[in-house]
N, C-alpha and C positions, 0 to 999 in steps of 0.2 A: 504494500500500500504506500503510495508516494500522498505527502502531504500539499499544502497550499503552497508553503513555503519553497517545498521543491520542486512545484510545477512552474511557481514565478522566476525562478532562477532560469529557465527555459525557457518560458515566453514571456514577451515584451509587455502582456495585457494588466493592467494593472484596476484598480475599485476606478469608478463602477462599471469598468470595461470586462475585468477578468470575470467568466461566466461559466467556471467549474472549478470544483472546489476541494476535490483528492481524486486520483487516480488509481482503481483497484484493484485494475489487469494492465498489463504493457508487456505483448512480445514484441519485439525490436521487429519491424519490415512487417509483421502482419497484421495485428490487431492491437483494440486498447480499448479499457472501460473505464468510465469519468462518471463521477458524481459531481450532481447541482442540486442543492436543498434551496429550496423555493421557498422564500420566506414575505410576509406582508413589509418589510422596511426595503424592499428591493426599490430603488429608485424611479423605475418604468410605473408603475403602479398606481405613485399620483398621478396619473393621466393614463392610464390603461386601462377605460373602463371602470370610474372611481365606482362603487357599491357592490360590484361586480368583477371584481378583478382577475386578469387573464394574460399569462406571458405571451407575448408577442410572437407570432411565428420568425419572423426574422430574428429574432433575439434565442431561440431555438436553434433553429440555423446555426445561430454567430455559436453557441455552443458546442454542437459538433463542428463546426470546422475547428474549435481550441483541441479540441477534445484528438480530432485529426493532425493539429498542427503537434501538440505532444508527441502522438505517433512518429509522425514523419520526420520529424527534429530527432527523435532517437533512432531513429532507420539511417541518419546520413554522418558522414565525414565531419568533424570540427562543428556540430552544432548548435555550440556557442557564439557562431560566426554567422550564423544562417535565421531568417526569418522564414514563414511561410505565410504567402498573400492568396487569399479568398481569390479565384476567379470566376468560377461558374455555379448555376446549381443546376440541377436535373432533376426530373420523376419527385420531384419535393411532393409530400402528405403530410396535412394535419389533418388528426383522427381524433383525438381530445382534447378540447383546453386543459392547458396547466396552471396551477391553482396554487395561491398561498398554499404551503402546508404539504406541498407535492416533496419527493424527494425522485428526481431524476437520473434514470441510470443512461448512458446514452453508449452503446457498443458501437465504435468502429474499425472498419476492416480499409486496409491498405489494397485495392484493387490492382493499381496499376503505378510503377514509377519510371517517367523518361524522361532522361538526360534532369532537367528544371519544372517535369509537369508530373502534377500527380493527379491520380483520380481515387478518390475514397464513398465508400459504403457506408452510409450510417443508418442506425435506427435508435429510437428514445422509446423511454419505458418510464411509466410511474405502475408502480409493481410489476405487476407481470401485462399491463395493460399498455398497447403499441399505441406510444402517441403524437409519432410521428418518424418519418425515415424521407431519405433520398442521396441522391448523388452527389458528393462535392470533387468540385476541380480546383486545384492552385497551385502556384508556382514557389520553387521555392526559391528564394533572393539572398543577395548578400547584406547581412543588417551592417545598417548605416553606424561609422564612429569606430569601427572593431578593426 
């Protein structure tokens, strides 16, 4: 189980941007599983839906693609040197809102890596309930300053 602490040291996302919160699979090049506890003080919230409140599909999204960037950061050469930039999405599905009080598993699979482009697999779970999946693509870069 990799903490907060040690996923921040990896990627560059930081409050109220970083939107996973441990890491409680990671094989290197194939897969990884990320927790996000979904809580009412999340900042999206005062305006998502005020009485009602409901994570953002894009904000989902932006989760599995960290959740991906983790993966792929530990799949590559000098990873401290390397960012990974969101470029596409695919076959995206939302099946349930996500809900103060949800605690998010989000499993991604490493489909495909070439030369700077990756393509990755995800699906979200609040228990055993699919609540949302799709394809992400991005590039991986060389982070700025290093």
């Amino acid at each position: 189980m990799l903490s907060i602490d040690e996923i921040m040291k990896l990627i560059p996302h930081r409050y109220p941007f970083i939107l996973i919160d441990r890491i409680i699979e990671l094989v290197p090049g194939k897969r990884c599983t990320a927790l996000k506890n979904v809580t009412i003080n999340e900042p999206f919230f005062q305006g998502h839906f005020p009485g009602q409140p409901v994570m953002p599909g894009v904000l989902i999204l932006e989760s599995m693609a960290q959740a991906g960037a983790f993966l792929v950061l530990n799949s590559v050469e000098d990873p401290m040197k390397k960012n990974m930039w969101f470029s596409a999405v695919e076959k995206s599905k939302f099946r349930k809102p996500i809900v103060p009080g949800d605690q998010v598993r989000i499993e991604m699979e490493l489909i495909k890596i070439r030369m700077n482009a990756v393509k990755l697999g995800g699906v979200a779970y609040v228990e055993d309930t699919k609540v949302a999946e799709g394809i992400i693509m991005a590039n991986i870069v060389d982070r700025a300053g290093v």
